[in-house]
N, C-alpha and C positions, 0 to 999 in steps of 0.2 A: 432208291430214287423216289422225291418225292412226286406225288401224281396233282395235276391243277388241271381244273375243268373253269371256261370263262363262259357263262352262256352272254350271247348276242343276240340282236333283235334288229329288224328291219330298221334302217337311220341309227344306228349306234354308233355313241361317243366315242369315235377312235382314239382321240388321247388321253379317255380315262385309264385302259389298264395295258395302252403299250409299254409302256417303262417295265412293268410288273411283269409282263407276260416274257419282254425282252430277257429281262435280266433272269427270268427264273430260269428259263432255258438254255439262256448262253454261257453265262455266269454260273448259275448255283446247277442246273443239269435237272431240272425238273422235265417230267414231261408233261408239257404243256399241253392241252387240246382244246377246241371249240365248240361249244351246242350251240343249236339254234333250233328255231320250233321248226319241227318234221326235217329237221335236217338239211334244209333248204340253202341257195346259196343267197346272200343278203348284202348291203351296200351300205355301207357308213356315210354319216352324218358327212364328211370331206372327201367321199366319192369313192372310195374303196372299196373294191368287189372281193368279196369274203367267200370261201365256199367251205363249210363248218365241217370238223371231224367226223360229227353226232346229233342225231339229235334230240331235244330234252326229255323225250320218252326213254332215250337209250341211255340216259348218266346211269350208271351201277357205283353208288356208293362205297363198295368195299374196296377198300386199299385206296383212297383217294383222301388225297390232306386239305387241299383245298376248293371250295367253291365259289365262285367270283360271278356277282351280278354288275354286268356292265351297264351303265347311263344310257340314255337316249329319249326321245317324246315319246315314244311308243310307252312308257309306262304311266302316263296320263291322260292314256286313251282306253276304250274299252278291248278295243286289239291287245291288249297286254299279255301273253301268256300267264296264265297261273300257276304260280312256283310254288306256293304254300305249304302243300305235301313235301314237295324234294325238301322245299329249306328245312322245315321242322325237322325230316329224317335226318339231313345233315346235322342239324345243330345234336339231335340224338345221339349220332353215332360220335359223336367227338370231334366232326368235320370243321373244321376253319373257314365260317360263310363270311362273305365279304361283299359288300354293295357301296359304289360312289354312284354320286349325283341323283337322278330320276331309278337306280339300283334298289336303291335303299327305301325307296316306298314297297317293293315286293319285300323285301324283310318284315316293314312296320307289318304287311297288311297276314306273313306270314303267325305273327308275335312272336319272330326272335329279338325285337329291338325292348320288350317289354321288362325285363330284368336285368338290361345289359347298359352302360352310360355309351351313348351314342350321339352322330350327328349326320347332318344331310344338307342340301342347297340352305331348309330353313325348317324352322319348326311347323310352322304351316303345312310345310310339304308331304309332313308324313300324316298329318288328321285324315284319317283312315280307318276303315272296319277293321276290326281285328286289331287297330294298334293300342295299346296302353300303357305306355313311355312314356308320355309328355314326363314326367317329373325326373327323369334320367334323361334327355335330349339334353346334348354342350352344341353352345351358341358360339361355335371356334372357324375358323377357316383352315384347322387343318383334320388329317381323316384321328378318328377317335377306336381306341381297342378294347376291346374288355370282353375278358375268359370267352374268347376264341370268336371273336366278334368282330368286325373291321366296318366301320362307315366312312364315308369323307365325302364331300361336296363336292361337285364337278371340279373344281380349282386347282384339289389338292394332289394330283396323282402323284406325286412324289414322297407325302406323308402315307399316302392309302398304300403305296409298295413298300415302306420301312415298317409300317404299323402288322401285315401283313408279315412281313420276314419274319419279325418279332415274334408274332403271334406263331410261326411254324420253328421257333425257336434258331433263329438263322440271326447273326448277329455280327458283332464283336468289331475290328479294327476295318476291315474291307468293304465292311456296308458304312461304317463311319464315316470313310474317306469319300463311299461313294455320294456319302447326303450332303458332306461337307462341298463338293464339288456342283450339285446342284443348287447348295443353295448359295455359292457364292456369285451368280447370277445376280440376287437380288443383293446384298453386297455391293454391287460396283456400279448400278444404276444412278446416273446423275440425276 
């Protein structure tokens, strides 16, 4: 069974990584959990009262496949938890880190995004201490992967959960159908 930790933050983007988190658990039988700082319970951007597994002093790295920074304002504020350490050790240990939207500036600021082609709301978003990517940042609207690396925009949660499978080597005809059905949405718009 694979293990996924999402950490969340006070006003987190609820629809960046519920498709993800959905489908990991229901579909593919991940076990899915929550951090948040001190473990606290916390309220999404759309009003959702969340009361988290963990909290982000308590992630234990071993035996965990994925780790997933969820969007939200809170990460362009000085409130921002700092991930730095976890993320490096993840990227270390062979973990599968993944950040959409305001996510993926705690990567830049961690330097996982430094040697990896990446992307985020904009290039702007990640000029940051610690980043040194600009010349691997993709100017895409959808999420970007590379050697075990997952970014995407707030827009894309449906790239950010296939780019993600991919990257945990989860693939093949059933995840096909299931992208081909989300993206026939945009398909049929007049």
């Amino acid at each position: 069974m694979k293990r996924a930790i999402t950490i969340l933050t006070e006003g987190f983007s609820d629809w960046e990584t519920a498709l993800l988190n959905a489908s990991a658990r229901c579909y593919y039988h991940f076990d899915v959990r929550y951090a948040a700082p001190g473990g606290k319970p916390l309220t999404s951007a759309g009003g959702l009262m969340v009361t988290p597994h963990l909290a982000i002093d308590a992630i234990e790295l071993e035996s965990l496949d994925l780790l997933v920074v969820c969007g939200g304002t809170i990460w362009q504020t000085p409130e921002a938890p700092d991930l730095s350490d976890l993320l490096a050790a993840a990227r270390a240990r062979g973990v599968v880190v993944a950040g959409i939207c305001d996510g993926t500036r705690t990567l830049a600021q961690a330097g996982v995004l430094n040697e990896v082609r990446h992307t985020s709301n904009s290039a702007d978003n990640l000029a940051l201490p610690g980043y040194a990517g600009a010349a691997r940042y993709q100017d895409v609207p959808h999420a970007v992967g590379d050697q075990g690396v997952v970014t995407a925009p707030g827009t894309a949660p449906v790239s950010f959960m296939a780019e993600i499978l991919t990257a945990l080597d989860i693939g093949g005809a059933d995840l096909d159908a299931y992208l081909a059905m989300h993206a026939a949405e945009h398909r049929s718009r007049r």
